[in-house]
C-alpha positions as CSV (number, residue, x, y, z in Angstrom):
1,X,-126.3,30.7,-131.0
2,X,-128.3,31.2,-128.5
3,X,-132.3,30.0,-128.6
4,X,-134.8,33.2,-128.6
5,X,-137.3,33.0,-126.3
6,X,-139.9,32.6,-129.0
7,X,-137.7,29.2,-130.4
8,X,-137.7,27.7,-126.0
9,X,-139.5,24.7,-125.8
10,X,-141.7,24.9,-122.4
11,X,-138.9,23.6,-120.3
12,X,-136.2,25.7,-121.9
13,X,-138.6,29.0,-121.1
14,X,-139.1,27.7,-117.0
15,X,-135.4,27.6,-116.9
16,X,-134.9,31.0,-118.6
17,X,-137.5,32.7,-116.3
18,X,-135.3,30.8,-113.6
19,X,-132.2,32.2,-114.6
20,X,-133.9,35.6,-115.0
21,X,-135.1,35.9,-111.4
22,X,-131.9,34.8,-110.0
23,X,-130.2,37.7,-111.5
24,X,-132.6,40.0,-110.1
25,X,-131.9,38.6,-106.8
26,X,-128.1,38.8,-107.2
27,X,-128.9,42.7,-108.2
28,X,-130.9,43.1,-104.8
29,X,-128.2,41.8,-102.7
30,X,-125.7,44.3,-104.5
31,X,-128.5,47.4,-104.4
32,X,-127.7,50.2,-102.1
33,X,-130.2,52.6,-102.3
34,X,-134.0,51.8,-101.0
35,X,-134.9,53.4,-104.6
36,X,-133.2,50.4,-106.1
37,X,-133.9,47.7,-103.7
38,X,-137.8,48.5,-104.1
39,X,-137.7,48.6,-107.5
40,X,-135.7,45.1,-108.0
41,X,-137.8,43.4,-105.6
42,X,-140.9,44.5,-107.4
43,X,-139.4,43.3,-110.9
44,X,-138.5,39.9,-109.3
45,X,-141.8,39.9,-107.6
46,X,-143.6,40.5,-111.0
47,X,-142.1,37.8,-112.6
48,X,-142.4,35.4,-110.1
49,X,-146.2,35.8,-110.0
50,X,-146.1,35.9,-114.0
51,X,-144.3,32.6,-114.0
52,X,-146.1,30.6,-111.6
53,X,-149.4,31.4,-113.4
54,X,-147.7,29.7,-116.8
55,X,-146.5,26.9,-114.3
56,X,-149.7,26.6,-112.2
57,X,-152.2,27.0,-115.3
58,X,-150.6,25.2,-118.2
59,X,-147.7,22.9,-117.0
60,X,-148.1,21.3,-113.8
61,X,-151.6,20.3,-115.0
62,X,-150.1,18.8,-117.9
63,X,-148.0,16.9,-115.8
64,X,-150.7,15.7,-113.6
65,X,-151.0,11.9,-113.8
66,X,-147.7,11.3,-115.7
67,X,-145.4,12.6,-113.2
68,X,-144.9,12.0,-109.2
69,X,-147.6,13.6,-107.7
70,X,-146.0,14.5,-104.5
71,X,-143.8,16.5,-106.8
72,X,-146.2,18.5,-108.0
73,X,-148.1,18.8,-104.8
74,X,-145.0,20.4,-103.3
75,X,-144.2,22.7,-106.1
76,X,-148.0,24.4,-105.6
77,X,-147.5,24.9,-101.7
78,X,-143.9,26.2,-102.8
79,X,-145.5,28.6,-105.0
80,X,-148.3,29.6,-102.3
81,X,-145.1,30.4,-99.6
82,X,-143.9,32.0,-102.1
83,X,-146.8,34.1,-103.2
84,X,-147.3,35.1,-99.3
85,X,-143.7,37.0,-99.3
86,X,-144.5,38.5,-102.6
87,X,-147.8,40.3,-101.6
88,X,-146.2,41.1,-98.1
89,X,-143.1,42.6,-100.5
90,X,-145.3,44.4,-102.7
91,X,-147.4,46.1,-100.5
92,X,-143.9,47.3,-98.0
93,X,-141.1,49.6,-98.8
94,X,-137.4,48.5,-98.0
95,X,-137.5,51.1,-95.1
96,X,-140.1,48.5,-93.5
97,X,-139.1,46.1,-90.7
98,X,-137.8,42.5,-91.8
99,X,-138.4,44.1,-96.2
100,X,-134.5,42.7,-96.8
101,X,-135.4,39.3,-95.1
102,X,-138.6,38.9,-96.7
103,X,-136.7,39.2,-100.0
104,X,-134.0,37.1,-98.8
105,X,-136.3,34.3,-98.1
106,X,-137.9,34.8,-101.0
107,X,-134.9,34.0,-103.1
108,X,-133.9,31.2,-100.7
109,X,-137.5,29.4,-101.4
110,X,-137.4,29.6,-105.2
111,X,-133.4,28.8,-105.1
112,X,-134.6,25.6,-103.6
113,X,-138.1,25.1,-105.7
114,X,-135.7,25.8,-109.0
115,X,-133.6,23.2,-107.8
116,X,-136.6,20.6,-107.4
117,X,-137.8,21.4,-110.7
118,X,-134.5,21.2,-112.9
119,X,-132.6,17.7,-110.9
120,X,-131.3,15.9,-113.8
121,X,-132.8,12.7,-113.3
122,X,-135.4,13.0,-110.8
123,X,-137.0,16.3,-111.0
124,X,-140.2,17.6,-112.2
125,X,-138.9,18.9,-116.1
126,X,-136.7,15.6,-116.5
127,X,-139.2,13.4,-115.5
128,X,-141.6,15.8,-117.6
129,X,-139.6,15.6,-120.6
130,X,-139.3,11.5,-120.2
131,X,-143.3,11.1,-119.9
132,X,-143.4,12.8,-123.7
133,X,-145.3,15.7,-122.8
134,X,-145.5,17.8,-125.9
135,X,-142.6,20.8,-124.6
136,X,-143.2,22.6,-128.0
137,X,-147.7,22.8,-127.7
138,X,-147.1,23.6,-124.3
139,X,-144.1,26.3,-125.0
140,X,-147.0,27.9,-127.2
141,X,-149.9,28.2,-124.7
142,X,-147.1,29.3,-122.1
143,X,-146.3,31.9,-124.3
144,X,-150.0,33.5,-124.8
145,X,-150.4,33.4,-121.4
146,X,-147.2,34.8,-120.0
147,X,-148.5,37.6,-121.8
148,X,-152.0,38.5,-121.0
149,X,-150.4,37.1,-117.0
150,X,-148.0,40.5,-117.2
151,X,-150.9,42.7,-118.1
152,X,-152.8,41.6,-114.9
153,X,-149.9,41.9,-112.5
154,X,-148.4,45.0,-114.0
155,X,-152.1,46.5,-113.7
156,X,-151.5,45.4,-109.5
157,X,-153.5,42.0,-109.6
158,X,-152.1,40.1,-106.1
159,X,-150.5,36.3,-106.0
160,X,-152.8,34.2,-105.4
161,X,-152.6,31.0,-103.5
162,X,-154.1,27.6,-104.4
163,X,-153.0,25.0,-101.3
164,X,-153.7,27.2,-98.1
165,X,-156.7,26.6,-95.4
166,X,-159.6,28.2,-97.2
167,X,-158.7,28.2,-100.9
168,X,-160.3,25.9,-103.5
169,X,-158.0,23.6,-104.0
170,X,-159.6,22.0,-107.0
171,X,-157.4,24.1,-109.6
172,X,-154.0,22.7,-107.9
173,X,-155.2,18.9,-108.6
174,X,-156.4,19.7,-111.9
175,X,-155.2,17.8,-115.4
176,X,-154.7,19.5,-118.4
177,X,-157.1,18.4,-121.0
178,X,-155.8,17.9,-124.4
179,X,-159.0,19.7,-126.5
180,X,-158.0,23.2,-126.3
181,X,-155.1,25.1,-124.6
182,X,-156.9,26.2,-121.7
183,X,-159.4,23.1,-120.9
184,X,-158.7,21.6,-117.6
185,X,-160.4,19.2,-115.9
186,X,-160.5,17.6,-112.3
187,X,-158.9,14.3,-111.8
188,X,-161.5,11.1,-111.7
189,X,-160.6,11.4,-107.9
190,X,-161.9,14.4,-107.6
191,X,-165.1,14.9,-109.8
């Protein structure tokens, strides 16, 4: 039988967002009205932005300094591309120049940042599971804040980038400290 999403430890919830976006995808490239195309990409762009917030806020900092860091570096400036299409998607209709393409890219980007994450051996959740990270504490602090994340973007809050020429990019080197589900704090490199 198959896990709810409330029973996923953090790895099986990345991979079922994962799954989830790909079928939206699929369902874009099969849409034939501009009704349905716009309201597919916005659903796909929705949970994208949802799930790189649980990523970007509670996982990758957890795996800061016990997996590679070039990993994780290029997962945040995967996300940021990422982000770029979505606002550009989100604020254009499919009657819009280049709107299929941008969406098209879109799911060509995270095809290829899924596939990063989730190489058997050497990606970011197997080497995340081998470094003991606790999948089940961080499945719970995922959880509250996929929630309160859909309540911002449904209410129109933008993707917001981390690794691009002006941002602060503090928050994307950050390590998740273990006194409270939300503390963070700046690598000794950094402070």
């Amino acid at each position: 039988m198959a896990q709810t999403y409330e029973e996923m430890d953090a790895i099986a919830m990345l991979k079922a967002d994962h799954r989830k976006v790909e079928t939206i995808f699929e369902q874009f490239e099969k849409a034939t009205t501009p009704a349905k195309k716009r309201e597919l990409a916005l659903q796909a762009c929705l949970e994208l932005k949802v799930h790189t917030a649980i990523e970007e806020e509670i996982f990758y900092p957890a795996c800061r300094g016990k997996i590679e860091d070039d990993l994780l570096n290029e997962a945040y400036v995967e996300h940021d591309g990422a982000k770029t299409l979505i606002n550009e998607i989100e604020a254009a209709s499919p009657d819009d120049d280049f709107y299929d393409a941008k969406v098209k890219v879109l799911s060509e980007e995270i095809e290829h940042h899924v596939e990063e994450e989730e190489k058997r051996s050497e990606g970011m959740f197997a080497q995340a599971r081998a470094a003991g990270l606790d999948m089940d504490a961080l499945a719970d602090a995922m959880r509250a804040r996929k929630a309160t994340a859909m309540e911002e973007y449904q209410a129109g809050k933008p993707a917001e980038t981390r690794t691009l020429a002006g941002d602060d990019t503090a928050s994307a080197l950050a390590e998740r400290d273990d006194s409270g589900p939300d503390a963070m704090e700046a690598p000794a490199s950094r402070r």
